[in-house]
N, C-alpha and C positions, 0 to 999 in steps of 0.2 A: 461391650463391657469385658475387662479381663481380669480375671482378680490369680494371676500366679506369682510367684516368688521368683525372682532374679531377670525380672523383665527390663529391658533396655525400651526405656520409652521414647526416645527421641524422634525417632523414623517415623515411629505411629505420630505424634502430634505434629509433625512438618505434613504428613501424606495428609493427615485429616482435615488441618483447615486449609491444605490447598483444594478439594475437596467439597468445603462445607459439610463435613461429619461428624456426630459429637461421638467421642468416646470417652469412657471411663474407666481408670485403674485404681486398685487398690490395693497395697500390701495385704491388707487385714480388711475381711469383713465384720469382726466382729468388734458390736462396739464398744465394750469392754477394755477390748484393745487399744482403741482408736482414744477414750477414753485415760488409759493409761498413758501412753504417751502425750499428750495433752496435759495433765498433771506432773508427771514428768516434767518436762519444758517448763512449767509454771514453777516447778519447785527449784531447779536449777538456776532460777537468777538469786536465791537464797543458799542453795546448800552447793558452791562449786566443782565436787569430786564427784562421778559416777560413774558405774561400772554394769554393764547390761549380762547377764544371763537367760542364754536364752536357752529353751530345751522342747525338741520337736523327736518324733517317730527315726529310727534309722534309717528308713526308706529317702523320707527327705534328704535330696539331692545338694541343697546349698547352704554353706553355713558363710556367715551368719546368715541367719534369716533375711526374707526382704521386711518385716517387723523390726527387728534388730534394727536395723539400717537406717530404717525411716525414723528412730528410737532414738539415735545415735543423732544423725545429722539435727534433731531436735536441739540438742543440747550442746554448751560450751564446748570447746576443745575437741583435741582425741578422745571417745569415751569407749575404754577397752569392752570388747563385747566376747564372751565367754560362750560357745555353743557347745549340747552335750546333742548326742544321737543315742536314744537307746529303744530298745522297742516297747509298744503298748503307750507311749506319751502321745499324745493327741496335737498343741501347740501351749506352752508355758512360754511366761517371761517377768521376767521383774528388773526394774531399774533402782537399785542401789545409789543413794545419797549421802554425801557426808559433811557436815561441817565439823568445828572442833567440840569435839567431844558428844557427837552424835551420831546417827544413822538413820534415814528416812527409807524404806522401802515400798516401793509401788508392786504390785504382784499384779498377774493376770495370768487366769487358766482357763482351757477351752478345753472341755473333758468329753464334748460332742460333736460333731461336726454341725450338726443343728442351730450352733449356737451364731454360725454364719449366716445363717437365711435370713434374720431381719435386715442387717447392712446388705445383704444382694436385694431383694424387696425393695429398701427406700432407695438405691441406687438405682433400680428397675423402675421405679415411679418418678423418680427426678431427673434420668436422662433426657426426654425434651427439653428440659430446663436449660440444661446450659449449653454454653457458647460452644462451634462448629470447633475442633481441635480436641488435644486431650486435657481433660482435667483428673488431676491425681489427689487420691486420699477423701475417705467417707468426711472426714473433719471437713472439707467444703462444702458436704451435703449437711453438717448438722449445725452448721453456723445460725 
């Protein structure tokens, strides 16, 4: 199971299922998150304009986020993603919608780290489930 940001999956899922290993990534454990971006995605075939802000601890190493990312490729087009670093933030995001003459905002805040432990748990109780290789993102666990 690996749940870091800015991970290069490719190598893990060619080693795994040549192998027969199952592994699991996620940007985001939390699913709130997971969540968000789902809504997201759902709301983008209605409101075409979006714009990601994301806002993580200074410590954090990658901007954008690997959230961001996965936020992002969710949706139509380029969608510009805006990161801030500042200290004491724990992990924020919201995805900004727009159609004419509106604005639909998705939010999500992780004010704990705690608030990861269910999505590592059902990940933890679902990995014999699935298939030898890598599968990415809790959303295939909560199908």
């Amino acid at each position: 199971m690996i749940g870091t940001s800015g991970f290069d999956t490719s190598a893990v899922d060619a080693h795994a299922r040549e192998h027969g290993v199952r592994c699991f990534y996620a940007p985001n454990f939390a699913l709130g998150a997971v969540l968000m971006m789902r809504f997201a995605a759902d709301a983008s075939r209605h409101l075409p304009r979006a714009e990601i802000v994301e806002l993580h601890d200074e410590a954090k190493r990658d901007a954008p986020s690997g959230t961001a990312r996965a936020t992002a490729e969710r949706l139509p087009g380029e969608t510009p993603i805006h990161s801030v670093r500042l200290p004491g933030l724990v992990a924020h995001q919201e995805v900004l919608l727009a159609g004419h003459g509106e604005l639909l905002t998705i939010r999500h805040d992780t004010f704990s780290r705690e608030a990861f432990v269910p999505g590592v748990l059902l990940a933890l109780e679902r990995l014999h489930e699935l298939p030898p290789g890598l599968t990415v993102g809790l959303e295939a666990l909560l199908e």
